[in-house]
C-alpha positions as CSV (number, residue, x, y, z in Angstrom):
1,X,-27.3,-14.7,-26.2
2,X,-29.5,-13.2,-23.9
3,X,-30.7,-9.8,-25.1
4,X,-30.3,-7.4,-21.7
5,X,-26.5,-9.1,-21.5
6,X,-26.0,-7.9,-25.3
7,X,-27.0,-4.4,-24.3
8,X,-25.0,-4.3,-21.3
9,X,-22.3,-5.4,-23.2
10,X,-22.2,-3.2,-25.8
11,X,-22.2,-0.1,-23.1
12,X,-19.1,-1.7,-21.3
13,X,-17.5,-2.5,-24.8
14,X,-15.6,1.1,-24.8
15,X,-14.6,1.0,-21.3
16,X,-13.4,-2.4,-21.6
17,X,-11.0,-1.6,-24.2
18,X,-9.9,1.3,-22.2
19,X,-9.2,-0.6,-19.7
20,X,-6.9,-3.1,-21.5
21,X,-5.4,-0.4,-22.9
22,X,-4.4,2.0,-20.4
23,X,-4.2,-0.1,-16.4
24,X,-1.4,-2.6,-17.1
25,X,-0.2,-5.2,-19.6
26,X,-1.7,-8.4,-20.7
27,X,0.5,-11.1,-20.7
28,X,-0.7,-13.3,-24.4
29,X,0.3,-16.2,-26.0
30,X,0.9,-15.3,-29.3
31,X,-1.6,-18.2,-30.4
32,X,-3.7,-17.5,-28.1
33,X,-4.1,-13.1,-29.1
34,X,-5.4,-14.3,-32.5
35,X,-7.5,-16.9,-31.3
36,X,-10.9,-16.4,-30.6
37,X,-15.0,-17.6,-30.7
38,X,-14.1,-18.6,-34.0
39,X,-10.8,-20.3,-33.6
40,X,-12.5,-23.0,-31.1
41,X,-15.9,-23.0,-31.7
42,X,-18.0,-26.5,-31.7
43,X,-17.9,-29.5,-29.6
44,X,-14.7,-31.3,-30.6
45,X,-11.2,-30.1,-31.8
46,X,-7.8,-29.7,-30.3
47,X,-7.0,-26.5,-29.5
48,X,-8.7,-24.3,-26.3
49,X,-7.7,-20.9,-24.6
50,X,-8.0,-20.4,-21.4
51,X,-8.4,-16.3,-19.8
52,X,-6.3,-16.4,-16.4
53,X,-6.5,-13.5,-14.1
54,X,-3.6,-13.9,-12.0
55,X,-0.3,-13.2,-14.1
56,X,2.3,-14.3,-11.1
57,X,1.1,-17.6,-12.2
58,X,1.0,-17.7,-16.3
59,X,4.6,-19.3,-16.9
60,X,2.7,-22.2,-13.9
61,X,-0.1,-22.6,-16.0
62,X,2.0,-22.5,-19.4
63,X,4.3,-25.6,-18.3
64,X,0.4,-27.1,-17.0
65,X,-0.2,-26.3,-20.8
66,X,2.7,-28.0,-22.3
67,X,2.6,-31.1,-20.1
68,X,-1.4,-31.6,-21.0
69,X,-0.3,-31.4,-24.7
70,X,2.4,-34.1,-24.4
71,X,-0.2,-36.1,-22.5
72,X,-3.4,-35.6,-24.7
73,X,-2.0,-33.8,-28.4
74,X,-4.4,-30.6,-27.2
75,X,-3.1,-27.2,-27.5
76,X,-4.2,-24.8,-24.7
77,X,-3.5,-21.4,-24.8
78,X,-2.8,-19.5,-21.6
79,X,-3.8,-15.7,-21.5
80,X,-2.9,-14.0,-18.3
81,X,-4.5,-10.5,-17.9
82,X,-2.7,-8.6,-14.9
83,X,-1.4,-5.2,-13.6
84,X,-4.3,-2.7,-13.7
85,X,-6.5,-4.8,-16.3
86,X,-10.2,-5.4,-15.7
87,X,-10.6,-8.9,-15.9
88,X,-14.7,-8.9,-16.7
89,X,-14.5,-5.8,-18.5
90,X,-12.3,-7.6,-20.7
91,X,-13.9,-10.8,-21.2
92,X,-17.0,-8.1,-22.0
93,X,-15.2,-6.7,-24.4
94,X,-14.2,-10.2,-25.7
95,X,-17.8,-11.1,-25.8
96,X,-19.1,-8.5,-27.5
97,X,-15.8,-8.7,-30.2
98,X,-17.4,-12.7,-30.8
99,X,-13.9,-13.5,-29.2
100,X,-14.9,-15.2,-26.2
101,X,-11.9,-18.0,-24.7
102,X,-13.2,-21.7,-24.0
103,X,-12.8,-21.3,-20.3
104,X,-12.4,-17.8,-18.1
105,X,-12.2,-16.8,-14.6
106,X,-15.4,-15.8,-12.5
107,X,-16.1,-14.5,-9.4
108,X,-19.1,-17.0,-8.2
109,X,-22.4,-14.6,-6.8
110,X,-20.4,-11.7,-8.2
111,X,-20.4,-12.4,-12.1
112,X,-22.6,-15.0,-12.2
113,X,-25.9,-12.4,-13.3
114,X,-23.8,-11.4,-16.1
115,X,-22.8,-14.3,-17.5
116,X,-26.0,-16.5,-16.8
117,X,-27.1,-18.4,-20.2
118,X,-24.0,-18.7,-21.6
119,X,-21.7,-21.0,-19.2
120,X,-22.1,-24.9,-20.3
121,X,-23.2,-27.4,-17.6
122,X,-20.2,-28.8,-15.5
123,X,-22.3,-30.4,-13.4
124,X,-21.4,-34.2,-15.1
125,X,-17.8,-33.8,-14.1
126,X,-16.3,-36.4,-12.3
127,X,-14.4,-34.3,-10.6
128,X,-17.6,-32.7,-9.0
129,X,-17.7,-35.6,-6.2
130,X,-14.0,-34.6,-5.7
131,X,-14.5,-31.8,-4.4
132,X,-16.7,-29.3,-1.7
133,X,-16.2,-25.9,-3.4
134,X,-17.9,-26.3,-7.2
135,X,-19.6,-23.0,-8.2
136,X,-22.9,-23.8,-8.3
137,X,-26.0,-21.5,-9.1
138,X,-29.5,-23.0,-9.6
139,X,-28.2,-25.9,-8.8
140,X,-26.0,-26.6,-11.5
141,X,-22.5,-26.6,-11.5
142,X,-20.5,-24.0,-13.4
143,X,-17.6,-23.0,-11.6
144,X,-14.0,-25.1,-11.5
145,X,-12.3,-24.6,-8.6
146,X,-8.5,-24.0,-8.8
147,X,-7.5,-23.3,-5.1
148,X,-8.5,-22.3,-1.7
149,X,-8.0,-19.6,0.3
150,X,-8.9,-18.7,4.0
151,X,-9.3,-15.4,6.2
152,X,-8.1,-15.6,10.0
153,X,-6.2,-14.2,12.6
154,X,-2.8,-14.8,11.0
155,X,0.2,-15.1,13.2
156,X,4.1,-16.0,13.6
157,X,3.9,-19.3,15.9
158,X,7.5,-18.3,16.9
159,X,6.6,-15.3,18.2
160,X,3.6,-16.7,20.3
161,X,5.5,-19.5,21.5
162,X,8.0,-17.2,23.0
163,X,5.3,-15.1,24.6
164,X,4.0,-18.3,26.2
165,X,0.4,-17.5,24.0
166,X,-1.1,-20.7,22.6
167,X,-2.9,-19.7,19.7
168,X,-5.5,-23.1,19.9
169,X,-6.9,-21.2,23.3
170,X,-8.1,-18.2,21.3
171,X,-11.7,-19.3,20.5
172,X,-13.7,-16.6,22.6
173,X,-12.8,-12.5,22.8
174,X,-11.4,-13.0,26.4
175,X,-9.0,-15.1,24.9
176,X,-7.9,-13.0,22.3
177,X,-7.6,-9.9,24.8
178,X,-5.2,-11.8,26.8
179,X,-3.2,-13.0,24.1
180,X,-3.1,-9.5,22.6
181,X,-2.2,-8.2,26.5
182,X,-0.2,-11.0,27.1
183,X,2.2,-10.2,24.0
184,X,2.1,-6.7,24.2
185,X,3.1,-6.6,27.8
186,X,6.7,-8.2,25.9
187,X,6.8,-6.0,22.9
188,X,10.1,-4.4,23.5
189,X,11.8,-8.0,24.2
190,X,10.1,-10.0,21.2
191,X,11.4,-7.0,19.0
192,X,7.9,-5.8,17.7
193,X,6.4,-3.1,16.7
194,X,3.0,-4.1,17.3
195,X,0.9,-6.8,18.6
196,X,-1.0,-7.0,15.2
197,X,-0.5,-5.3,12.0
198,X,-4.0,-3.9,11.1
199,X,-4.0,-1.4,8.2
200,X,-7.3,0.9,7.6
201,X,-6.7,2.9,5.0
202,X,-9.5,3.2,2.8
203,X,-9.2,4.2,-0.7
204,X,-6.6,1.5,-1.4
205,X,-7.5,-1.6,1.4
206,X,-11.4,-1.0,1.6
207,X,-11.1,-4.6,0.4
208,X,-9.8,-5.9,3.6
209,X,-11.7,-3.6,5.9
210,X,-15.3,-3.4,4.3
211,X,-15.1,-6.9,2.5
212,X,-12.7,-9.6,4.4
213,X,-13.1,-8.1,7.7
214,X,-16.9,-7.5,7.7
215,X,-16.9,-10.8,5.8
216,X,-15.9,-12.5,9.4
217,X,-19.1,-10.3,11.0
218,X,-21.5,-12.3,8.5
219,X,-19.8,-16.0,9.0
220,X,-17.5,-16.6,11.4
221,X,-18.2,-20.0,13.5
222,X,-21.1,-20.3,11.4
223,X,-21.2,-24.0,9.0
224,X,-20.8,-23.5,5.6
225,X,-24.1,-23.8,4.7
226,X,-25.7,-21.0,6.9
227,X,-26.4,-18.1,5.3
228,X,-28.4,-16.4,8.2
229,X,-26.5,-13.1,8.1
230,X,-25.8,-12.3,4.3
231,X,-29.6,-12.9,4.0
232,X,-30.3,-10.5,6.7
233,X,-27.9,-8.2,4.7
234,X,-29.3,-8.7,1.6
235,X,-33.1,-8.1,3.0
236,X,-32.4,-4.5,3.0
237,X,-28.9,-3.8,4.7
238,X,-30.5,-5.2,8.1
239,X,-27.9,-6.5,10.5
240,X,-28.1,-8.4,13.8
241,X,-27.1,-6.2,16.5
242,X,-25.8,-7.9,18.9
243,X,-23.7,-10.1,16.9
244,X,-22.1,-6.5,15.3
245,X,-22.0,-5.6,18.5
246,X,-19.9,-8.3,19.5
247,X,-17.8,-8.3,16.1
248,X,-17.1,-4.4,16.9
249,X,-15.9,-4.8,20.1
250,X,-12.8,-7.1,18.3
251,X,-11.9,-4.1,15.6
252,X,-12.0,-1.9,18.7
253,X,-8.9,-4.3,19.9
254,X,-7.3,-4.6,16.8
255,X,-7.6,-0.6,16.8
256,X,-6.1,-0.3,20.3
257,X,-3.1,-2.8,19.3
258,X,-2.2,-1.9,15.9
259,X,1.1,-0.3,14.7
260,X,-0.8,3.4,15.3
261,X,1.9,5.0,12.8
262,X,0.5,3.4,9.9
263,X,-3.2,1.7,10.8
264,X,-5.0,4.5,9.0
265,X,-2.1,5.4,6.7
266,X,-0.3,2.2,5.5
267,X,-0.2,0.4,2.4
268,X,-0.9,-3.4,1.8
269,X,3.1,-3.9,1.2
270,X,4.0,-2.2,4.1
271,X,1.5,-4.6,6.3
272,X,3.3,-7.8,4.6
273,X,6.5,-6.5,4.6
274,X,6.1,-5.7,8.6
275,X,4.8,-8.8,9.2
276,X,7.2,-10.8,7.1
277,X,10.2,-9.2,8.9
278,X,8.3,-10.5,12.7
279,X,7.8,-7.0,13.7
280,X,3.8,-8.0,14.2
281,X,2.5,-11.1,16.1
282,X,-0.4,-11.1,14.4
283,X,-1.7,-9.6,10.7
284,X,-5.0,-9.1,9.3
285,X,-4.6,-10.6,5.9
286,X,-5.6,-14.3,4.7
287,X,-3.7,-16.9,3.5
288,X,-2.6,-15.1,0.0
289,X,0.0,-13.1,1.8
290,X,2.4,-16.4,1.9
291,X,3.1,-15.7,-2.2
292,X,4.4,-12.4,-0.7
293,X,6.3,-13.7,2.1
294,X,8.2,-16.3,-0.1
295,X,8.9,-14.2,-3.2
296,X,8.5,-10.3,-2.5
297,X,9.6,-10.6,0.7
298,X,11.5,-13.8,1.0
299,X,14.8,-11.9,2.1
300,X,13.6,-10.2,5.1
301,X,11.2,-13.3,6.2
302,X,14.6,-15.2,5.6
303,X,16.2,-12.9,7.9
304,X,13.3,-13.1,10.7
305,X,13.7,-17.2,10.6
306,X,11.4,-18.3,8.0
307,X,9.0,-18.3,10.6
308,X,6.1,-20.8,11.0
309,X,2.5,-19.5,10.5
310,X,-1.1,-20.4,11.7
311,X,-4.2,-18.5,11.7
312,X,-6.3,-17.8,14.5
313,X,-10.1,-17.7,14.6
314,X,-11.7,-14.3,14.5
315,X,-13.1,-15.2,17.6
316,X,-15.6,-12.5,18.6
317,X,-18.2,-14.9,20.2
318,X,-17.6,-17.3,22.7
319,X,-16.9,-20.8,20.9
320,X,-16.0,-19.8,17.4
321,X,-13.4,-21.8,16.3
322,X,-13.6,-21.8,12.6
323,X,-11.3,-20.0,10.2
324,X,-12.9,-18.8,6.6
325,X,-12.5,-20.7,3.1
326,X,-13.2,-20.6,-0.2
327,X,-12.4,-20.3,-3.9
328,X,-11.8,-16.9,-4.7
329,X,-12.8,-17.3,-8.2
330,X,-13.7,-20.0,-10.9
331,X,-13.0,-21.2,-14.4
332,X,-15.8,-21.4,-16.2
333,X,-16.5,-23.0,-20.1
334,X,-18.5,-20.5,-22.3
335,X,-21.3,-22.8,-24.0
336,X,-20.6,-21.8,-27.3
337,X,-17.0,-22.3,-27.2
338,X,-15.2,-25.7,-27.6
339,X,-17.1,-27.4,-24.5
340,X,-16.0,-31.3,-24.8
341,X,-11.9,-30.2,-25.0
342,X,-12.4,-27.9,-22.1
343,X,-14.1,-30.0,-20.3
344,X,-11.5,-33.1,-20.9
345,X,-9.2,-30.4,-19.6
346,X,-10.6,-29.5,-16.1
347,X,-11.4,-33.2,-15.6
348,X,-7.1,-33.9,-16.2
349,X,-6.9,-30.7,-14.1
350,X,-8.5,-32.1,-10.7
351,X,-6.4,-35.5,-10.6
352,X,-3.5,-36.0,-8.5
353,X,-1.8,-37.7,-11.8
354,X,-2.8,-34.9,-14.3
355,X,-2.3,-31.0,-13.4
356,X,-2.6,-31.2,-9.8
357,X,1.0,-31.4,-9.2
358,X,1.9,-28.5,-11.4
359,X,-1.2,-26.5,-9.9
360,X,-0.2,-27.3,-6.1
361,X,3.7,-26.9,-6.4
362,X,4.2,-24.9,-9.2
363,X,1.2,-22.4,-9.1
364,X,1.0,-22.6,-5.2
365,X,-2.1,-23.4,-4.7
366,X,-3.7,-25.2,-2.0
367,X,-5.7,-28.1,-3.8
368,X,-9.7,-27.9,-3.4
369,X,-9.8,-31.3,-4.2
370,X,-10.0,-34.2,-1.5
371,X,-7.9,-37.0,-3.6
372,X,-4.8,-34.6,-4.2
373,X,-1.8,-35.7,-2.2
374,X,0.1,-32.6,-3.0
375,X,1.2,-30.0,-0.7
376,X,2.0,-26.2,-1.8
377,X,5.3,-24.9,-0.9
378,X,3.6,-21.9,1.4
379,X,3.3,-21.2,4.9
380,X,-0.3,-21.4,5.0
381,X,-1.0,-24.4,3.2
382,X,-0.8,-26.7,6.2
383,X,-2.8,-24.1,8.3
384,X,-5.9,-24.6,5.5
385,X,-5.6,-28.3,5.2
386,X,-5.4,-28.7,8.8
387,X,-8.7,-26.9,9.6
388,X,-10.4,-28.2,6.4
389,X,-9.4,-31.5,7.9
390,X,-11.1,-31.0,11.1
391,X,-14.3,-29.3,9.2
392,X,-13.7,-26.4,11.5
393,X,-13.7,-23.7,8.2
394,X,-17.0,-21.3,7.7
395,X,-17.7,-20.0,4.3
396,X,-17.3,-16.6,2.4
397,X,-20.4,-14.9,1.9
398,X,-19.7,-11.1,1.8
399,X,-18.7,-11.8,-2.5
400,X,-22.5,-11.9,-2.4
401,X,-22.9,-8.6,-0.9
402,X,-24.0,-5.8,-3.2
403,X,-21.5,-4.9,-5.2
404,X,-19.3,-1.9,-4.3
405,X,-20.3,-1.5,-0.8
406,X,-16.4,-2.2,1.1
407,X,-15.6,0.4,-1.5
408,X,-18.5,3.1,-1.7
409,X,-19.3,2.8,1.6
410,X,-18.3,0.7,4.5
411,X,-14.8,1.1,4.1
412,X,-13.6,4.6,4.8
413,X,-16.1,3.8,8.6
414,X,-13.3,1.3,9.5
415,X,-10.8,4.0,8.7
416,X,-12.6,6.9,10.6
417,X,-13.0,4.1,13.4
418,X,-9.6,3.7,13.6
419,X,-8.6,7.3,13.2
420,X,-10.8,8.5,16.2
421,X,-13.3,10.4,14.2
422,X,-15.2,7.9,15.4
423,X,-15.0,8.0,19.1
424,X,-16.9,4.5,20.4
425,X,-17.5,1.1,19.8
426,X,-21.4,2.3,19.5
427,X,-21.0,5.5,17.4
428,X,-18.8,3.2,15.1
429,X,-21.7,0.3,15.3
430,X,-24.5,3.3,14.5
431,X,-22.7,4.6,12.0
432,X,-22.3,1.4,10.0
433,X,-25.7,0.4,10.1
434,X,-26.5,4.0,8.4
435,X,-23.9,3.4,6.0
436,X,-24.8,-0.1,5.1
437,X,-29.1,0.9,5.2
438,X,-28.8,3.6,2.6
439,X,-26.3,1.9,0.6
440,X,-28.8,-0.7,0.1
441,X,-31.8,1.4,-0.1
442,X,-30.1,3.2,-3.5
């Protein structure tokens, strides 16, 4: 253990428990709430526990459990922490308890400093060569990718084919200012509300604004490999700014096309819901809204025609034609847990006759791993696998932005943008760079 990660911990411990205690419900295994550091420590054995962060998939991941054990004899325990818990603060509060789970969820760049020195190796997985989105750090692997997930333009293919819009044409602003034009000048007869459905409100969807949407600003049409504008970012808070510039100009549109009842006001649900029911042409969200669509609000998107999707590029600059990807987190295996059964896990995890099928069709997720064969029942799926296919997808960078900036600061600009306190495409650029320099300078 290193020494300034004990420390930290032990100042987190209290919140941690607060946290567990107070934002939401856990869901546990029993087996796996007394199970522990102790309970699967060493190198062999046949029991693990695995620390899952999103609970709308633990009974997935619990019939993944059960059909491992009839496979291989080796319990896994599934513990999904959801509603208002604090995943890290937990696992902190784990660590510091010596009741640390074999494998747990990280969030690349973002956790990475606090858990350096003790994540084990994965880097002699065969599923490694399986596969373009690994975690690595230092060049050695230790991230296990479970799905992917991608930022675009999002829209209903109906809708566009109706309005006459083809959505491959929108690689360049001019094209996206037509097709926003084009679709708004038959609002009334395609029965929307709005062209697109782009929600500002700051305190509760700074994540969308200040992180996914700036996110497109730092990579969009880039390869996956260039990191030319989080650098930049990182060296200070500097931007490049004609490329903001540029990127500004395309909130300005979504500003002037939005549903202007609720862009500053609405909720994430409401922006879904909307969306799902084909009053929007377009949305703002990525590729995790189709959970919503098909389950939340499966009864008004049944009612709007189950609608095909397809995601746009973000196409602020002439030529992009690239939508986003990545893992949005990582299992990781703690070092001093029981490495060799955890391993032996993820390895039956990543092939298309182990837990793919179960991941892809009963979890939903869209498989990060080039030998699966499976498709996920969600409209999106095909959209991701399509682009992948073509190598037309740019990577996420802004989860290595400093942490807290779409929250503390950048955030509530997009809202005042859109609310008119902020009266130009300049005075919104100018203000952002402020915003973004002396979060970075404290």
């Amino acid at each position: 253990m290193k020494k300034s990660l004990s420390i930290v911990l032990a100042l987190v411990m209290g919140m941690s428990l607060a946290v567990t205690g107070c934002g939401g419900t856990a869901g546990t295994d029993t087996a796996a709430a007394g199970g522990g550091a102790d309970a699967s420590s060493g190198s062999g054995g046949g029991e693990i526990r695995l620390v899952n962060n999103k609970v709308e998939v633990d009974a997935a991941l619990k019939e993944l459990a059960e059909k491992y054990k009839s496979e291989t004899g080796v319990t896994v325990n599934i513990e999904s922490l959801g509603g208002g818990v604090d995943t890290q603060a937990t696992l902190k509060g784990y660590f510091q308890a010596g009741n640390m789970p074999d494998i747990f969820v990280i969030e690349g760049d973002k956790d990475y400093p606090t858990w350096e020195g003790n994540l084990a190796d994965l880097s002699d997985g065969e599923w490694v060569k399986d596969t373009d989105a690994a975690y690595t750090a230092d060049g050695v692997v230790y991230g296990f990718p479970t799905t992917t997930e991608a930022i675009g333009l999002a829209y209903n293919a109906d809708i566009l084919e109706k309005a006459g819009v083809d959505p491959a044409s929108i690689t360049s602003p001019a094209a996206m200012k037509t097709a926003f034009e084009t679709i708004d000048a038959k609002k009334d007869e395609l029965g929307l509300t709005a062209v697109v459905g782009w929600f500002t409100e700051s305190s509760a969807l700074y994540w969308t604004t200040g992180q996914h949407m700036f996110g497109t600003y730092l990579d969009e049409g880039l390869a996956r490999d260039d990191t030319t504008y989080i650098d930049m970012l990182n060296d200070g808070g500097k931007v490049d700014d004609k490329r903001l510039k540029d990127w500004a100009e395309m909130v300005a549109l979504f500003n002037q096309y939005s549903d202007q009842d609720l862009m500053v006001s609405g909720s994430y649900d409401q922006q879904i819901l909307n969306f799902a029911s084909g009053k929007y042409a377009f949305v703002t969200q990525g590729s995790w809204i189709g959970a919503t669509m098909m389950n939340d609000d499966k009864d008004v998107y049944a009612a709007a025609g189950n609608f095909k999707v397809g995601m746009a590029p973000y196409a602020f600059e002439d030529g992009q034609d690239t939508i986003l990807t990545n893992t949005p987190n990582w299992w990781a295996v703690y070092k001093d847990g029981n490495v060799d059964a955890a391993k032996a896990f993820l390895e039956w995890c990543a092939k298309n006759d182990g837990g793919q099928e179960i991941l892809v069709k009963s979890c939903g997720f869209v498989s990060p791993y080039k030998s699966c064969t499976f498709v996920a029942d969600d409209p999106f799926a095909q959209t991701i696998i399509d682009y992948t296919g073509k190598g037309k997808t740019s990577a996420w960078h802004w989860l290595s932005m400093k942490e807290g900036i779409g929250q503390n600061a950048t955030g509530v600009v997009f809202q005042n943008f859109a609310s008119g306190s902020l009266s130009s495409v300049d005075e919104f650029v100018s203000t952002l760079k402020e915003v973004i320099a002396a979060y970075y300078a404290s």
